[in-house]
N, C-alpha and C positions, 0 to 999 in steps of 0.2 A: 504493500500500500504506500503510494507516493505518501512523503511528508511536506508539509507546506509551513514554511519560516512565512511567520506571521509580521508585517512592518518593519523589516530588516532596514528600510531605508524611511524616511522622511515621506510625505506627501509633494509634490512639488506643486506651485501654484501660478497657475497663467492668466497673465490680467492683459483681455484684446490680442492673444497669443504669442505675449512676449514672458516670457519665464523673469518672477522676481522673485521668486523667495518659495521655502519651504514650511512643512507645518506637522506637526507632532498626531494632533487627534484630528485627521480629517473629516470626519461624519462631524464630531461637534463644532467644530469651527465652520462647517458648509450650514448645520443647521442656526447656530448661534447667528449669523449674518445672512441667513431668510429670516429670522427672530426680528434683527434690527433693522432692514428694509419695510417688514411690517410693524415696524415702531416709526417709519420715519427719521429713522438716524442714518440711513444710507439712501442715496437715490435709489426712486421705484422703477430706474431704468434699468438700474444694474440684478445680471440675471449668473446663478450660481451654478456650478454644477460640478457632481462630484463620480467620476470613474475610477473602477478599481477591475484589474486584467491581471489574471495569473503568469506567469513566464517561466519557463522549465529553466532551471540555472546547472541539472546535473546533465551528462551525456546519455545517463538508463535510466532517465525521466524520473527518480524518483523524490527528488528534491522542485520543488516551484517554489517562484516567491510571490507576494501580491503586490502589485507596481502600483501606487495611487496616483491621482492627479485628480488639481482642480481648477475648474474653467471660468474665469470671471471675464464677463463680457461686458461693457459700458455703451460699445462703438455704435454709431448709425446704421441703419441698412436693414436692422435684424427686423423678421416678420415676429410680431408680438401679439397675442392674445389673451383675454383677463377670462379668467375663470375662479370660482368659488370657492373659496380657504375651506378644508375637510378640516377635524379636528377630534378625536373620537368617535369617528361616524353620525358626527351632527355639522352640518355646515352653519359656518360661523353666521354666515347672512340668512336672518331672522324675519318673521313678519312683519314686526313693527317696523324694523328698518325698510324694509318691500311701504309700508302706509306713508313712511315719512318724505321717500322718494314722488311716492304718489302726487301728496299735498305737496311739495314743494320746497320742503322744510330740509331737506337732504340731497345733493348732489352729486355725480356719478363719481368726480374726483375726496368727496366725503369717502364713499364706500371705501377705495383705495387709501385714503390717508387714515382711516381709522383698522387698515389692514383687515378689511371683510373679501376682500377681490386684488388678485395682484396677474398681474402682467408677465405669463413665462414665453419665453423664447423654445426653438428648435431643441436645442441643447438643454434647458432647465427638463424642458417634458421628460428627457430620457430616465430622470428619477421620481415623475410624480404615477401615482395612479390614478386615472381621472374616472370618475361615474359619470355615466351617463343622461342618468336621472336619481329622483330622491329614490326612488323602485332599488336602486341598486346597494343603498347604504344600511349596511344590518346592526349599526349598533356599536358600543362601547368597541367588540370586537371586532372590528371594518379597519382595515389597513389603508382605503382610499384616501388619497393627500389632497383632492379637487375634484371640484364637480361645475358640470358645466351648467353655465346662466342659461342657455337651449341650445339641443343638438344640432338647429338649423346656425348658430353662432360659429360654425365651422366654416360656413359659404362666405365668402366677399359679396361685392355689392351684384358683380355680373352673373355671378352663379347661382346668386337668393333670390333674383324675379325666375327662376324653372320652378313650377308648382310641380309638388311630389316628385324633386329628383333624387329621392332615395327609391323610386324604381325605374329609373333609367341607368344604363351601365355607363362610363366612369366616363370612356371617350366620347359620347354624346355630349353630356356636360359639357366636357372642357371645349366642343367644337361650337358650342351655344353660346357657353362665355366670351370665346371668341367673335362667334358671330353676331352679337348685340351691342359692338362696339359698331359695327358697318350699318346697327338699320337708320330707316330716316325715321326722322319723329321734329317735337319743337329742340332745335340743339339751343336757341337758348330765347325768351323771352324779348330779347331788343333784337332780333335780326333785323329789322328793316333799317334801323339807324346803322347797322355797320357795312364794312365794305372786306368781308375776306375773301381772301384767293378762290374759294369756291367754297359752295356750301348747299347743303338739301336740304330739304324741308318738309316734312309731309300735310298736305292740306286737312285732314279731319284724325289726326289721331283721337285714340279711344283708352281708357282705360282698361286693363285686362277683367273679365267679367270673373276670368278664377285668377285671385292674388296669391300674395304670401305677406307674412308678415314684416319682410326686410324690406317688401314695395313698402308697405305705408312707412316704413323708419326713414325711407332715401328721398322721400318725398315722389317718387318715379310716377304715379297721379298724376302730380302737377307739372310734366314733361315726360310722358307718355311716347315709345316708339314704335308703335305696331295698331294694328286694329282687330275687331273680334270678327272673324269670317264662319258661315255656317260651313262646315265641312264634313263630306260623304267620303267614305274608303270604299273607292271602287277604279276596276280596270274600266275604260275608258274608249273603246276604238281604237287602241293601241296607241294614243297619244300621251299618257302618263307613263310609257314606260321610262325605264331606269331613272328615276326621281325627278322625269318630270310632272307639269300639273298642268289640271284643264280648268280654264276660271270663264266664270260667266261673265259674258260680256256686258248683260244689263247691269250686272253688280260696276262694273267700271262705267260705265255711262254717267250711274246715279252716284260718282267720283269715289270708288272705292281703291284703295293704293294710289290716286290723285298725287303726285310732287311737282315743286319746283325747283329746279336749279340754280344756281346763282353763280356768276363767274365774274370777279372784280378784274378790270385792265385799270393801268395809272401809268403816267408821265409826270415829268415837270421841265420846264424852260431852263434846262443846264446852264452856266456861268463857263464860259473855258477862259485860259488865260489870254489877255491881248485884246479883253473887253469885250470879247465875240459871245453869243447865248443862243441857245435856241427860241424857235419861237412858234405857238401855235397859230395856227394861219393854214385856208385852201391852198395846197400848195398852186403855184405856175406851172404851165404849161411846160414852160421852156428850162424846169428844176431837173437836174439829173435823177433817174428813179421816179420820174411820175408815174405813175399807176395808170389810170385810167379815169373817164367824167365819171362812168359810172360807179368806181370805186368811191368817191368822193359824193354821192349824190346824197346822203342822209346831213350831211356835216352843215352846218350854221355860220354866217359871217366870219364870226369867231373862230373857225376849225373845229368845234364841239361838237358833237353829234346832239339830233333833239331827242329829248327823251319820248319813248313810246313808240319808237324810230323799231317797223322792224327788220334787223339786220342778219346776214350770212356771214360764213366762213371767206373772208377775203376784203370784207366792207371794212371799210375805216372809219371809227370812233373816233379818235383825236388827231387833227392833221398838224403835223409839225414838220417844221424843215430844220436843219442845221447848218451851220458852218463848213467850209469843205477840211476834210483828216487833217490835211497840210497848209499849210497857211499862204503860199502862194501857186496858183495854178495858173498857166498860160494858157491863153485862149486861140484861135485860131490864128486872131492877126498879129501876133506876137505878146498880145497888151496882157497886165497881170487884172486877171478879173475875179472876183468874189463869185464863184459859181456854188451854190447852197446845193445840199441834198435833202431828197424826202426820205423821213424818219418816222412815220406816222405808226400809231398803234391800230392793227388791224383785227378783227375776232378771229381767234385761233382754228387753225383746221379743221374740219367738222364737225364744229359746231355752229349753233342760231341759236335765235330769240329775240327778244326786245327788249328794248336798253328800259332799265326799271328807272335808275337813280343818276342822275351827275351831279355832282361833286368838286367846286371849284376851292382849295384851300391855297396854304400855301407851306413851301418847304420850312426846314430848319435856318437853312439860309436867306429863307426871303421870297426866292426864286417861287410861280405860280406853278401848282400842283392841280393837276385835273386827275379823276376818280371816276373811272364807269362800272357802273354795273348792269350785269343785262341778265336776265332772267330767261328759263325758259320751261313751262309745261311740261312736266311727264305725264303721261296714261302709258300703264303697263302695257309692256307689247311683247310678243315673243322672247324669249331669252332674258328676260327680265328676272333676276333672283328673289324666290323668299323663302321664307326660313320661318319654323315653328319655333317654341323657346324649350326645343327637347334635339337639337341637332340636328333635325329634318330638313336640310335644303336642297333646295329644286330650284329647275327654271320651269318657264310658261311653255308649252306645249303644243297650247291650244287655246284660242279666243273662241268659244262655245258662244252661240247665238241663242238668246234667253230663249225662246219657243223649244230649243232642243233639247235642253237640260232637262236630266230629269228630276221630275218632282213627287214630294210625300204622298201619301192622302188625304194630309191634311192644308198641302197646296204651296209646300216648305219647300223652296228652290235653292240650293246650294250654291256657297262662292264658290268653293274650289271643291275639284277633284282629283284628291290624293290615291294612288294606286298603294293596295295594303301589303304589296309583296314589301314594301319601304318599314313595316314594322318587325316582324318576326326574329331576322337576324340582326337586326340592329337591337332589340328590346329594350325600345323606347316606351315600355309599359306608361310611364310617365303621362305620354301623350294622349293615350287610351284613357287612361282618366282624368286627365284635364277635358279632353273632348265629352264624356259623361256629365263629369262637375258641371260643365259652361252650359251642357243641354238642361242641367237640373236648374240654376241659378238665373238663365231665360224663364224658366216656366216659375218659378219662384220670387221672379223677379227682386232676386238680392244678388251681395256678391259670395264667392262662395273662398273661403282663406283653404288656399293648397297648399300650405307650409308644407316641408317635409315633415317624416316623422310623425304625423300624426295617424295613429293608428288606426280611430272612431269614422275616421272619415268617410269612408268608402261604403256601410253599411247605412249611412241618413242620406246619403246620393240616390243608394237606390230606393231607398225609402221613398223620395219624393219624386223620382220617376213614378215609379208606379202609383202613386197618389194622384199623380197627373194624367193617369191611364197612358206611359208609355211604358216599353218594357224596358223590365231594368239591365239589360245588357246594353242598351242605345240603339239596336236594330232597328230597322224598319223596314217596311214597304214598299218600294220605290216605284215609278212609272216611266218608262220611257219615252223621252219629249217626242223623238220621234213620231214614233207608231201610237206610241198612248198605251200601248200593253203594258201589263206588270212584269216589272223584271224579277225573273224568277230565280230569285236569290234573295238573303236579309241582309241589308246593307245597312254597316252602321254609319251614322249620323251625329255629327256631332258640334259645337261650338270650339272652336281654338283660339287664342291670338296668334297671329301671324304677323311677319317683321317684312317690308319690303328692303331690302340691300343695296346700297348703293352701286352694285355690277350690274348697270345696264347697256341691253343692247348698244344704245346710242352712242354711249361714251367706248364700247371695242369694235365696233364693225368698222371692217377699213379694207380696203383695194386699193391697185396703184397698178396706173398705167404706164405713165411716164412723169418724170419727178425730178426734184433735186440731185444733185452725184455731190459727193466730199471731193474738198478741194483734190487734198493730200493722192488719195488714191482713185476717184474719176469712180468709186463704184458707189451706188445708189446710197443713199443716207439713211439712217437706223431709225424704226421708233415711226408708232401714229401719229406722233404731236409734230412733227418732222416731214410729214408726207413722206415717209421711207419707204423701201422698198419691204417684198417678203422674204425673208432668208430663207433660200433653197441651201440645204443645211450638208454636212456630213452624209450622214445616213442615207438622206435624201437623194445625192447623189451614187452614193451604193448601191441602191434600188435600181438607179438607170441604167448603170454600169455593168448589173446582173441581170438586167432585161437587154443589154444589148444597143439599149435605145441612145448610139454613140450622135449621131445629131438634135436628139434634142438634150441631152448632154451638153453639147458647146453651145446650141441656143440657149441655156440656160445659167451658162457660166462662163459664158466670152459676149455675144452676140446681144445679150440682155442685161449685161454687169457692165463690164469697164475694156468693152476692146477698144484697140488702139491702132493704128497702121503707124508700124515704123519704117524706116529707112536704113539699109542696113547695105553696107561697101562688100560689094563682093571679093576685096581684094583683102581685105584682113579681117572681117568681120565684125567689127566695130558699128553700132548705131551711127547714123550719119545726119546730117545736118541738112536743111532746107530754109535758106533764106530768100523769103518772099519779096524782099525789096529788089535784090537783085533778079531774084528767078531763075535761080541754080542753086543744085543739091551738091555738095561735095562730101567729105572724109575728112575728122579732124587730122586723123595718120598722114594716108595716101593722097589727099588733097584730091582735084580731079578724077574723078574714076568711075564707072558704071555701076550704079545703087540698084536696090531694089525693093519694092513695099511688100513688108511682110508684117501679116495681122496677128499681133501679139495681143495679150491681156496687160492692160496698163500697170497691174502689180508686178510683173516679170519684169516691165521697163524699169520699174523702180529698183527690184531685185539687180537688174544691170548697173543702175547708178549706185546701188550703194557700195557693190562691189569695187566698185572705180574708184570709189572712196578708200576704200580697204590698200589701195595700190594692186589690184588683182586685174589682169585683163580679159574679159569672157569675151569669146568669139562665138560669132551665128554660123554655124555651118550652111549655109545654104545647100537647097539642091531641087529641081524640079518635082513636081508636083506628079505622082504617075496613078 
């Protein structure tokens, strides 16, 4: 039987993981100073902890020793939560204190400074044992060190509006928490007085009809992001497959998922040195970079566009011209002339709308600041994301024409139609009873609190279905808009919130025919906001190259990217030169000599200069074409 040498060495102590010192009784000293944080003699920031790890110190294991250490944390950063001082299996916070809190008379930092609640870190929990509820604590004999204020206190703010995510599995949550940062709703009460870079808005948010109790804590009520949609689980004509959804079109009519957009542009009349500024103003005809009349046609004496003005992708908002780069530029007849260019702010690549607000201020420097904003309508449209508050997201599928949709028997026409293959493997139970709850809380016309953890919940649901003469699984009846026959199946029906997503259609659909090229390498420019091109990628051309398809291969990667016709000296193979003033081609080598144009990719030309740079000489071997 190994023997175990008991504190052969000291405790060592690490305060924000720098080693300062040692300690004789580690347990009493770790508890002595939880003793004095809950007296207020130490900061209730600082968090204790105490580990102790066997180490074998003999070669035939039969000696270990016990290593201790102890962890004092002060620093920023730590995720921290307060939970209820245990203390002989009675938690130290009482009723009275619960009434005083009530009334008024006691506040949440009281609890904490009179040591009823303290704040453990990561690292404290590894020595508490926390109950769950009072159900758990048995008495004088309870070893539990904390009990939690509710087991929903474990969710942050994004993952406490999911009603009953203690039966949905773990990754849904966390893809829901994520996705309730993307939906639209009111993001802040003064949107119309500001001007940010972009922003959504959804016209008729709703309160969730099933809460939980962290909504009413965060105030989410009063900035709401989603709406209550009736929702049927059924396949669909094959247009709800793999997560997408069929939504009725009368329900958008009568502005349901309704948003607007907001995109702010801004200038100001720059100062350069030499006394020179910009200046807004229609540019002149005769300005280098004029655009076009009709670019210019919404704009105002001023260069301002009017508001209510509605404008495209390539209209110009604010017309400005500038100074030329260089300060003197010679004109045709030799004379030095002030030639301005146009600088004007135009609405970005596809996109519209109508200019909502302008905005005349001024800089830090003085200098006049013009401000647009243009707005623009959304109604869901194909490919449009949403997202239930249980991880279920989809796009739109189908815009379903209200006659066709089917309806209850009692004349109940669904917004969306969820395919139920979207439940099983994912077991987002969750949603299943949210959807219940919301049916029960319509006919009851109250709201219905889906905190987690509550256990009662699920048997007064059905309770009051069937009081309402539905049945208590949510099924129903359905008819088909079409024919009008019953479809012969029990479809359940239900109430949701659902979140529309800022990933719409509008803002990714993109083509390109012909476009911009980068300076540097002549091949097409990157990116929708850019009018780029589409990256015909690696793989991509793998696939051609294993079909053989060897011409639309160079159509693809010469003929549509960055080809080039060089010039190249058939006498030493050097790129050759063509000066069009003169109107001969020569060799910077061989000087006079017979070139020839050969159609390279512009990146290989470059490939050739750099090498030149390198002092390397690359020659073209020519040779006839057979």
């Amino acid at each position: 039987m190994a023997e175990t040498i008991q504190n052969p060495e000291k405790a060592k102590i690490y305060i924000n993981g720098e080693l300062l010192g040692t300690c004789e009784n580690p347990e009493e000293f770790t508890q002595e100073m939880r003793e004095k944080r809950r007296r207020g003699e130490v900061s209730s920031q600082m968090n204790i902890t105490y580990y102790t790890n066997k180490d074998e110190i003999s070669p035939d294991d039969t000696q270990t020793k016990i290593i201790s250490e102890i962890y004092i944390f002060t620093d920023s950063g730590r995720a921290r939560r307060p939970l209820i001082i245990v203390k002989d299996g009675e938690p130290l916070l009482k009723e009275e204190h619960l009434n005083k809190v009530a009334k008024g008379s006691m506040k949440w930092n009281d609890l904490i400074e009179n040591g009823l609640i303290e704040y453990l870190d990561a690292e404290e929990e590894e020595n508490s044992y926390i109950a769950m509820g009072l159900n758990d604590l048995d008495g004088e004999e309870d070893i539990h060190t904390h009990l939690e204020i509710d087991p929903a206190t474990m969710l942050g703010i994004c993952a406490g509006i999911i009603p009953f995510s203690d039966h949905n599995s773990s990754p849904r949550n966390t893809m829901e928490a994520g996705m309730t940062k993307q939906a639209l709703g009111l993001y802040v009460s003064n949107y119309a007085l500001r001007t940010d870079t972009r922003a959504h808005l959804l016209h008729h948010p709703q309160s969730p009809i099933v809460k939980t109790r962290i909504i009413d804590s965060t105030n989410y009520d009063e900035r709401p992001s989603g709406q209550n949609f009736v929702v049927a689980l059924m396949s669909y004509e094959g247009y709800n497959m793999e997560d997408a959804m069929v939504i009725n079109k009368g329900s958008l009519e009568r502005g349901l998922a309704r948003s607007s957009f907001f995109r702010a542009y801004d200038t100001a009349e720059k100062r350069y040195p030499g006394g020179q500024e910009d200046k807004f103003e229609v540019p002149d005809k005769n300005i280098k970079g004029y655009r076009s009349e009709q670019a210019y046609r919404f704009l105002d004496e001023d260069g301002i566009v009017n508001p209510e003005s509605y404008v495209e992708s390539g209209d110009v908002l604010i017309g400005k011209t500038s100074p030329p780069r260089f300060l003197e530029e010679i004109d045709e007849f030799g004379t030095v002339a002030e030639k301005r260019r146009e600088t004007s702010v135009t609405v970005r690549h596809g996109e519209k709308g109508i200019v909502d607000a302008v905005l005349l201020t001024e800089t830090v420097e003085g200098s006049r600041l013009a401000k647009i904003r243009v707005r623009d309508t959304r109604q869901p449209e194909f490919g449009d994301k949403f997202a239930s508050r249980h991880g279920q997201k989809g796009v739109l599928g189908l815009i379903l024409s209200p006659e066709d949709v089917p309806f209850t028997e009692n004349g109940v026409v669904p917004d969306l139609i969820v395919n139920p293959h979207a439940i099983p493997s994912r077991m987002s139970v969750g949603q299943v009873l949210e959807m219940v709850a919301g049916k029960a809380g319509c006919l009851e016309g109250e709201r219905i609190d889906g905190t987690p953890f509550n256990a009662d919940l699920e048997n007064i649901i059905k309770k009051q279905l069937l009081d309402n003469g539905f049945e208590s699984a949510g099924c129903e009846s359905l008819y088909n808009g079409v024919t009008g026959e019953r479809i012969d199946a029990e479809i359940f029906i239900g109430v949701a919130y659902y979140q529309k997503l800022h990933h719409m259609t509008t803002d990714k659909v993109y083509a390109r025919s012909r476009g911009p090229v980068q300076v540097l390498t002549r091949q097409p420019t990157e990116g929708r906001a850019r009018e780029g091109g589409l990256r015909f990628g690696e793989m991509e051309r793998d696939c051609l190259i294993a079909h053989g398809a060897a011409l639309t291969l160079k159509e693809r990667l010469l003929d549509e990217s960055d080809k080039y016709e060089a010039i190249v000296c058939e006498n030493c193979g050097m790129l050759a030169i063509e000066d069009k003033t003169k109107g001969k081609k020569y060799c910077p080598i061989c000087g006079d000599v017979e070139t020839y144009p050969v159609e390279i990719s512009y990146a290989f030309k470059l490939l050739l200069d750099e090498l030149k740079s390198l002092c390397i000489f690359p020659k073209l071997v020519l040779g006839d074409k057979t």
